[in-house]
Structures are given as C-alpha cells and as structure tokens.
N, C-alpha and C positions, 0 to 999 in steps of 0.2 A: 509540442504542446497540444497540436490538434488531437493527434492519434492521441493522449492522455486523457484527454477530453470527451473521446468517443468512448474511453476504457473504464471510465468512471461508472457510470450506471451499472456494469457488469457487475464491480465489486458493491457498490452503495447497496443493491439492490439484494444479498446475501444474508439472511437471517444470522443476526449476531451481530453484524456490520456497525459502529459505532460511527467513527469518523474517518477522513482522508487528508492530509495533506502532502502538497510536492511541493522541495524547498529547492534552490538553486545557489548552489556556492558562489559567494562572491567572490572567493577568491581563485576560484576553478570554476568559471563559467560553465564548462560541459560535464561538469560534476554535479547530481542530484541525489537527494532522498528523500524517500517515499516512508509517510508511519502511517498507520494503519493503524486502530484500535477495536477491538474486537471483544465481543464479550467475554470469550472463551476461546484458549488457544483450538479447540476442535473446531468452533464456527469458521477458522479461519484455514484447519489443515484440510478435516473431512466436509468441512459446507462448501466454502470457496474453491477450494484447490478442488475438490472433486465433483467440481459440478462443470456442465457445457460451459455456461460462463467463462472458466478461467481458461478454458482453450481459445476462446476468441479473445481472450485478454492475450492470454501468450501470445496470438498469432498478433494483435494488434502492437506491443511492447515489445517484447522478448529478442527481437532482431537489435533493439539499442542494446542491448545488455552487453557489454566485452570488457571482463567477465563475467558471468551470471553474479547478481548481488547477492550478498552476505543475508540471509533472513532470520534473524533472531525474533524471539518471545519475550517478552519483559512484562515485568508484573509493579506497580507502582509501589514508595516506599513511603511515603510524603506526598502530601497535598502537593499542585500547582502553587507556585506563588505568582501573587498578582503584586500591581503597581501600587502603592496608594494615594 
C-alpha cells in the first residue's frame, strides 16, 4: 500500500488523469484492482505510459505484478447508479 501511495501522484498528476481507485478482494486478499479513468484512451497510452512518470511507477509497482495485469479500455454505456 505504501509503494501505492508514493505511485499515486505519478499517474494523478498526467494530463487527462480523471480518477484512481485500488480495490482489495475479499475474497482473495492478495488479489487487487486498479481503474483508472482517463479522458482519452491516448492520455493514458501516449501521456501516461510514455512519460518519465510511469518508469518510476513501474519501478515502484511492477515487481507485485505475477502476472503482468490484464489492461483494458472501456468506454461507459449507462449512467452510474446511485443509492436513493
């Protein structure tokens, strides 16, 4: 969680950068996922992924990773729903 923590500002700080969340499976404790919302799939392949940034993200993350995680794009279909 710390190294996560230090890893944050790298990506927050990425023109297009929307929001971040880490979730932790309950039912697999050492199970995580990461969304990420971006403005544009580019702010996130050509901004983020190719900027100095995401090498110190790698170096800070990328050693949890076995195997490297799945990274898909997704485009929303449907509003969020809320509670009322």
């Amino acid at each position: 969680m710390a190294a996560f923590e230090r890893a944050r500002p790298l990506i927050s700080s990425t023109t297009g950068f929307l929001w971040l969340q880490l979730k932790r499976s309950i039912e697999t404790p050492h199970r995580f996922l990461v969304l990420v919302s971006w403005e544009t799939v580019q702010a996130h392949i050509e901004g983020f992924r190719g900027s100095e940034n995401y090498e110190t993200w790698k170096n800070l993350l990328h050693h949890f990773y076995d195997p490297f995680p799945l990274v898909e794009h997704f485009d929303s279909i449907e509003p969020a729903a809320t509670a009322d």
